[in-house]
DRENDO-1510 file (C-alpha; in Angstrom, 1 decimal, always signed):
<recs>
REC; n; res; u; v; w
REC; 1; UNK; +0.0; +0.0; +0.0 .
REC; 2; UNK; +2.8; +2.2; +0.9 .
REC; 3; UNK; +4.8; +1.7; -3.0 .
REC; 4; UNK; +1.2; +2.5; -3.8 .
REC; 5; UNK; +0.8; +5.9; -2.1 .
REC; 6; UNK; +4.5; +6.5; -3.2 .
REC; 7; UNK; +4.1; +7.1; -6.9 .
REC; 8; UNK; +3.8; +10.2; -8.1 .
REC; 9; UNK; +0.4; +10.0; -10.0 .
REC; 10; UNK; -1.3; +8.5; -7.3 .
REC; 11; UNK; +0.0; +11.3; -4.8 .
REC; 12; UNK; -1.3; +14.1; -7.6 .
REC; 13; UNK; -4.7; +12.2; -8.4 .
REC; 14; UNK; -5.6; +12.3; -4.2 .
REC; 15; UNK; -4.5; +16.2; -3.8 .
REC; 16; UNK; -6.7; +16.9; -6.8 .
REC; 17; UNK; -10.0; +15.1; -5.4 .
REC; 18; UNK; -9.2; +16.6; -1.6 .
REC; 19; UNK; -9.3; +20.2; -3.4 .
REC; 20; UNK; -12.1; +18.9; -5.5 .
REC; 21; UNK; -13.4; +18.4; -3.0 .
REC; 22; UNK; -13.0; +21.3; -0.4 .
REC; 23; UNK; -13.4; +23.4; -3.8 .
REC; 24; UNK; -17.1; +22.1; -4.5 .
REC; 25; UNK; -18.6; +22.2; -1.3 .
REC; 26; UNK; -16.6; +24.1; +1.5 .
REC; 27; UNK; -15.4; +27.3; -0.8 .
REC; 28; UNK; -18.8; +27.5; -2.9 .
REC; 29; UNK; -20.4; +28.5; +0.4 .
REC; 30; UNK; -17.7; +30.9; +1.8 .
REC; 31; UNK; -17.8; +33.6; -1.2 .
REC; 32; UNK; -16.8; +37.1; -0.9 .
REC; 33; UNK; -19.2; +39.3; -2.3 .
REC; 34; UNK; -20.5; +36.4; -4.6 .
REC; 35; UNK; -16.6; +35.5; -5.7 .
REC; 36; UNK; -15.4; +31.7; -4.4 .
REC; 37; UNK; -12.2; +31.6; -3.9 .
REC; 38; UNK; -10.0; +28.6; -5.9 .
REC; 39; UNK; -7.8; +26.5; -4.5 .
REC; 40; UNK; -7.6; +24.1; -7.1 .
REC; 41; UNK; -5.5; +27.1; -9.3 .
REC; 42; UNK; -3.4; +28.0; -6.3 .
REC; 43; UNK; -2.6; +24.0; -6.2 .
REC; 44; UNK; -2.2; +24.5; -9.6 .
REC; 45; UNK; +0.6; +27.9; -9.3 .
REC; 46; UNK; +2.1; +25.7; -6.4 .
REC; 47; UNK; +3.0; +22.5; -8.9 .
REC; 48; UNK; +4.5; +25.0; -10.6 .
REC; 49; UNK; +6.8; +27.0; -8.3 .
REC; 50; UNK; +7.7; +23.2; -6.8 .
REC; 51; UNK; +8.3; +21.4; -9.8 .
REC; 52; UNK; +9.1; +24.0; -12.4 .
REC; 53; UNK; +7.4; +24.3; -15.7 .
REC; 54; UNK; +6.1; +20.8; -17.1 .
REC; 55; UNK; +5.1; +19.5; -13.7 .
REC; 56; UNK; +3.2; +22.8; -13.2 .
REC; 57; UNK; +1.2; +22.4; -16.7 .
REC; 58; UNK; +1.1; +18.6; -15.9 .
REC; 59; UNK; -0.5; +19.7; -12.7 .
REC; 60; UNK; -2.7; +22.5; -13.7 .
REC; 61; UNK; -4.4; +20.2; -16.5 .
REC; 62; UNK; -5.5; +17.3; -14.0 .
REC; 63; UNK; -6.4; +20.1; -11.3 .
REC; 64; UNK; -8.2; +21.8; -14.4 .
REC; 65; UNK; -9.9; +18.5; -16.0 .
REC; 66; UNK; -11.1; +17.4; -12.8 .
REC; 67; UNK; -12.5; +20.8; -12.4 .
REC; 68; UNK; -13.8; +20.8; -15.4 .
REC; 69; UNK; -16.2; +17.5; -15.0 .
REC; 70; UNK; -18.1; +19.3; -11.9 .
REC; 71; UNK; -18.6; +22.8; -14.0 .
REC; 72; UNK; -21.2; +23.7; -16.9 .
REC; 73; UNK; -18.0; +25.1; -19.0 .
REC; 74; UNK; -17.0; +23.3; -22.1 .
REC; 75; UNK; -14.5; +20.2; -21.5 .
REC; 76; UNK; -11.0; +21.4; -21.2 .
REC; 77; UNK; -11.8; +25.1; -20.9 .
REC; 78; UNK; -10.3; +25.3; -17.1 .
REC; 79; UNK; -8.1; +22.8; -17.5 .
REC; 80; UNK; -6.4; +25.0; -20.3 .
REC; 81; UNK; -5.9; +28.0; -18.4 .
REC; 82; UNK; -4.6; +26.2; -15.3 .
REC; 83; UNK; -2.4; +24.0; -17.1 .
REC; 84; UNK; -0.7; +27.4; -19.1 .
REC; 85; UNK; -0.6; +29.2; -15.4 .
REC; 86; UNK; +0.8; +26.5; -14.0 .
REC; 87; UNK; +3.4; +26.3; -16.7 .
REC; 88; UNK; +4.4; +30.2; -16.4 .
REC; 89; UNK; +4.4; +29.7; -12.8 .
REC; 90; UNK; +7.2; +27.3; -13.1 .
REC; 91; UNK; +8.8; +29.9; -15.3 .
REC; 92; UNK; +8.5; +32.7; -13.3 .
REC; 93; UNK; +10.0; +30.9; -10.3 .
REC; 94; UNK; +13.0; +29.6; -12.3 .
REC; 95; UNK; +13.5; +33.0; -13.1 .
REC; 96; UNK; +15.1; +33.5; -9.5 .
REC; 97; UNK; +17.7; +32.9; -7.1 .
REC; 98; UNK; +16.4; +32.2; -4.2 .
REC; 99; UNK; +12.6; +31.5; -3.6 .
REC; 100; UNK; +11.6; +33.4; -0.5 .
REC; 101; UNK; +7.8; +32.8; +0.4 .
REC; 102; UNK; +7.3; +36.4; -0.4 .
REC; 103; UNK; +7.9; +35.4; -4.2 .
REC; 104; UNK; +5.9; +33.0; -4.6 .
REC; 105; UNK; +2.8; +35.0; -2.9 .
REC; 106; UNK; +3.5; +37.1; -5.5 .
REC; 107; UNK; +3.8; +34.3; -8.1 .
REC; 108; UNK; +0.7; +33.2; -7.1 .
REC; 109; UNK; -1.3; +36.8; -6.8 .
REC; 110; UNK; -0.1; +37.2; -10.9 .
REC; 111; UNK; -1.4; +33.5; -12.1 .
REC; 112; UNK; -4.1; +34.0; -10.3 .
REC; 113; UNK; -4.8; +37.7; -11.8 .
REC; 114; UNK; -4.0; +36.4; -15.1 .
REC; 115; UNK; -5.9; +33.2; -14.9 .
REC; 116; UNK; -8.7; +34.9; -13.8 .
REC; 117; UNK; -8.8; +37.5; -16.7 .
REC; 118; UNK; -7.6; +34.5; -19.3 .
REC; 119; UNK; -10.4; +32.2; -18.9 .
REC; 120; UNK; -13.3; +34.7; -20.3 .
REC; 121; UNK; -10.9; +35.2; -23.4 .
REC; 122; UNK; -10.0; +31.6; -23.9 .
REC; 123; UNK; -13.9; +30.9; -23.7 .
REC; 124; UNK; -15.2; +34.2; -25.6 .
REC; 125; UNK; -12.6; +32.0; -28.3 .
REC; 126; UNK; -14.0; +29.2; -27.9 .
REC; 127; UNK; -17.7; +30.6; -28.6 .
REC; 128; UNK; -18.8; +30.6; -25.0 .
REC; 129; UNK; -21.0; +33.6; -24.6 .
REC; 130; UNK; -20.2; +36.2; -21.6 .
REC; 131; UNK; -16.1; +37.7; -22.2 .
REC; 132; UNK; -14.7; +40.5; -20.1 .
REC; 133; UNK; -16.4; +42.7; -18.4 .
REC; 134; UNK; -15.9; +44.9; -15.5 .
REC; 135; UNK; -16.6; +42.1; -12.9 .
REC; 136; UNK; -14.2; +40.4; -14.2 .
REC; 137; UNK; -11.6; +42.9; -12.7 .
REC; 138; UNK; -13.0; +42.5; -9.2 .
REC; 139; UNK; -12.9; +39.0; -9.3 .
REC; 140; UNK; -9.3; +38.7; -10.2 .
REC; 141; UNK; -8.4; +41.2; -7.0 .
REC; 142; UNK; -10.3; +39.0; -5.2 .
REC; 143; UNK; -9.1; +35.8; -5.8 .
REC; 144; UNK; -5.2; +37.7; -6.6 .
REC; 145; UNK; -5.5; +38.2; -2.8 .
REC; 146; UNK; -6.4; +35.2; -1.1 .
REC; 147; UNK; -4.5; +32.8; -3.9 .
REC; 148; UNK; -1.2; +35.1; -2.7 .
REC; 149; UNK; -2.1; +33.8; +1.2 .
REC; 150; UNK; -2.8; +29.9; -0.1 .
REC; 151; UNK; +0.3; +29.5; -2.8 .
REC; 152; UNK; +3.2; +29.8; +0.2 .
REC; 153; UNK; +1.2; +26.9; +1.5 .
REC; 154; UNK; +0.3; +25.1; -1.6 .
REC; 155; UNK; +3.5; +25.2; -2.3 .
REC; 156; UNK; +5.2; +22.4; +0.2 .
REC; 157; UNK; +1.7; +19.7; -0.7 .
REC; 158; UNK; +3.1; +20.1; -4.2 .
REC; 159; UNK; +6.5; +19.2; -3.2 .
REC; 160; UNK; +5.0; +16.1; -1.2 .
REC; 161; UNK; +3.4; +15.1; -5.0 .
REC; 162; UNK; +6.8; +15.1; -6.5 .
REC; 163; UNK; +8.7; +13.1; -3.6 .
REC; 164; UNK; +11.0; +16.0; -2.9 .
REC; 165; UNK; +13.3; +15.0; -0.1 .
REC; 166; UNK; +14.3; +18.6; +2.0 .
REC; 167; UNK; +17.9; +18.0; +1.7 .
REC; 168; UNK; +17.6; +17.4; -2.4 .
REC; 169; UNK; +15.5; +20.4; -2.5 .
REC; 170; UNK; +17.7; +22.6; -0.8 .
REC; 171; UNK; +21.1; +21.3; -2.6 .
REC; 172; UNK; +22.5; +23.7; -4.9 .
REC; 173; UNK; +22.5; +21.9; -8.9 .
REC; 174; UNK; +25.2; +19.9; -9.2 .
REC; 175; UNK; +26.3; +22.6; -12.5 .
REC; 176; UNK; +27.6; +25.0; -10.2 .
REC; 177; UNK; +30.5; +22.2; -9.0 .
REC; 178; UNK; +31.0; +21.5; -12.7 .
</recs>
């Protein structure tokens, strides 16, 4: 059971149905002003600080797909979005030195700003009626805010997906001996 829990799909497949979960039923009743906040992007912006750029899209799709089978939105609309933020997450943290938890609340109030104003262009493309409007703006303050308190803590579950051991994490690349 143990090897089971181990692997790395598994691990990733049972943080995205805990957020599924809490996402659905705890955080559709506790809205701000009619905004719920989403965890299952600052999961999503977490994979990607943790695990860089792939793991972060890899991430961001399930999170995204699973998301995506409880919602009215076309198939593969969220899972879009969170897949590219979690992929420019990634980026954005390789861009650094050091990765203070300062950064990545800032990390995560930008994807979640520009996730927030990319998913009613990626579905005005798509042909889903609605786009950008001026609510749109509040919401991405909204959820900008309380996804740059959750990412500092999404951050270390994401590491637990990949099987990141403390010491490997904190090692410097082996290039710099080279």
């Amino acid at each position: 059971m143990i090897e089971l829990i181990n692997r790395p799909v598994v691990r990733l497949t049972l943080i995205g149905l805990i957020a599924l979960v809490v996402q659905t039923t705890l955080l559709a009743d506790l809205e701000f002003d009619g905004i719920a906040l989403q965890i299952m992007l600052a999961l999503s912006i977490g994979a990607g600080i943790s695990g860089g750029s792939e793991r972060g899209a890899l991430a961001g799709f399930m999170f995204g797909l699973m998301f995506d089978l409880v919602l009215s939105s076309p198939l593969g609309l969220t899972a879009l979005v969170y897949g590219l933020v979690g992929f420019l997450a990634g980026y954005a943290n390789s861009l650094a030195v050091a990765n203070p938890w300062w950064l990545n609340a800032l990390i995560g109030a930008g994807g979640s700003a520009a996730a927030t104003f990319a998913y009613p262009v990626v579905a005005t493309g798509g042909g889903v009626d609605g786009g950008l409007t001026t609510r749109v703006i509040e919401v991405a303050i909204v959820v900008a805010l309380a996804n740059a308190r959750v990412v500092p803590l999404a951050a270390p579950v994401m590491r637990w997906w990949r099987v990141i051991k403390r010491r490997a994490r904190l090692a410097p690349p082996p290039e710099i001996f080279a």
